[in-house]
ZALUM-344449 format. One record per residue (C-alpha): y, x, z; residue in one letter. Coordinates in steps of 0.05 Angstrom, whole numbers. Each point is the difference from the previous one (the first is absolute). Layout:
BEGIN
c2 | c1 | c3 | aa
Y | X | Z | A
...
END
This chain:
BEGIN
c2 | c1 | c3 | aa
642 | 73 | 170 | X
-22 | 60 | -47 | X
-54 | -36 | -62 | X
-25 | 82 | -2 | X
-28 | -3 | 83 | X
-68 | -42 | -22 | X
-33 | 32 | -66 | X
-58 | -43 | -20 | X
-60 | 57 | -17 | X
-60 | -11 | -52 | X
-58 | 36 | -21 | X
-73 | 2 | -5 | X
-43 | 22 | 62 | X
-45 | 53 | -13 | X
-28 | 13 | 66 | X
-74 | -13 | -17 | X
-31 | 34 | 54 | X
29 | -56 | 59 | X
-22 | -65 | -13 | X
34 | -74 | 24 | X
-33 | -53 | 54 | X
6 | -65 | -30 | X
52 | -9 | 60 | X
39 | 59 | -31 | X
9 | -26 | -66 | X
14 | -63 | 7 | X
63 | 24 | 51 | X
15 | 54 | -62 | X
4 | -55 | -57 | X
29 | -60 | 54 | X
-70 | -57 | -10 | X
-45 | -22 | 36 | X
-75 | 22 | 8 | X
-22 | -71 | -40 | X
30 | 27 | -62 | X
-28 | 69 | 12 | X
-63 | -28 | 3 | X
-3 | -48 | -56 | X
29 | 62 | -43 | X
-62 | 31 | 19 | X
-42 | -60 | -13 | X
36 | 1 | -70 | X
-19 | 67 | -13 | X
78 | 18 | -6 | X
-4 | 65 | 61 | X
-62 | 28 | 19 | X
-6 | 23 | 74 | X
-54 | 54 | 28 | X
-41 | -27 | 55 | X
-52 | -64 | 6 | X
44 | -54 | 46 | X
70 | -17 | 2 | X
14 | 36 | 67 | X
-22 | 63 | -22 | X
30 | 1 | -73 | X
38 | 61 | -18 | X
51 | -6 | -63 | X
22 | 56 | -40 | X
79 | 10 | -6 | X
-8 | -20 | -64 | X
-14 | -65 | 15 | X
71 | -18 | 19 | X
26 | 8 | -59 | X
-50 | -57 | -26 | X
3 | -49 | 52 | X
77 | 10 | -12 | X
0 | -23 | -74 | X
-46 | -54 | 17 | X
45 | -24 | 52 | X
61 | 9 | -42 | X
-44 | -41 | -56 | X
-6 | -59 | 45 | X
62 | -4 | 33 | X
42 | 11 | -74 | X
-37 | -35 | -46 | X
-52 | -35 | 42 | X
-65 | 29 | -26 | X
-67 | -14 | 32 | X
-40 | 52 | 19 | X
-57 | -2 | -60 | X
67 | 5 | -39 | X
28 | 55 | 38 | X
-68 | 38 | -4 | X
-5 | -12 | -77 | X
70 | 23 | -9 | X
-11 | 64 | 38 | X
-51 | 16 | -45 | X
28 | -10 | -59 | X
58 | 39 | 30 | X
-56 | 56 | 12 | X
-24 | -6 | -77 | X
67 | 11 | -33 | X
11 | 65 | 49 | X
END
């Protein structure tokens, strides 16, 4: 089988003007809606909208709830962790 047929693509989304369901993004990063929600709770993403069922997420937010993921999976962070690390992250940009 040819290794060239599947290319693995990255990037950054900058499609601001289409925003994400909570449904939507947590298909996108592969979690479930708990750990959207206690991201939110954390203060880690911040969605538009009042309730959880009509949240809207910016692109950008997959990005973030990506690293965090990655954070907990690879070196088993917490989520106060993750969100302190993320802004530290931010600070040294």
């Amino acid at each position: 089988m040819n290794s060239n047929i599947l290319k693995t693509c990255s990037g950054r989304f900058v499609d601001e003007e289409n925003n994400l369901t909570l449904e939507q993004i947590c298909e996108i990063c592969r979690t479930n809606s708990k750990l959207i929600i206690e991201m939110v709770d954390e203060g880690i993403v911040e969605p538009e909208g009042e309730e959880n069922s009509s949240w809207r997420f910016s692109y950008s937010c997959i990005e973030t709830v990506r690293i965090v993921v990655r954070m907990q999976k690879d070196l088993r962070v917490n989520l106060p962790g993750a969100a302190l690390a993320l802004q530290l992250l931010k600070q040294m940009k």
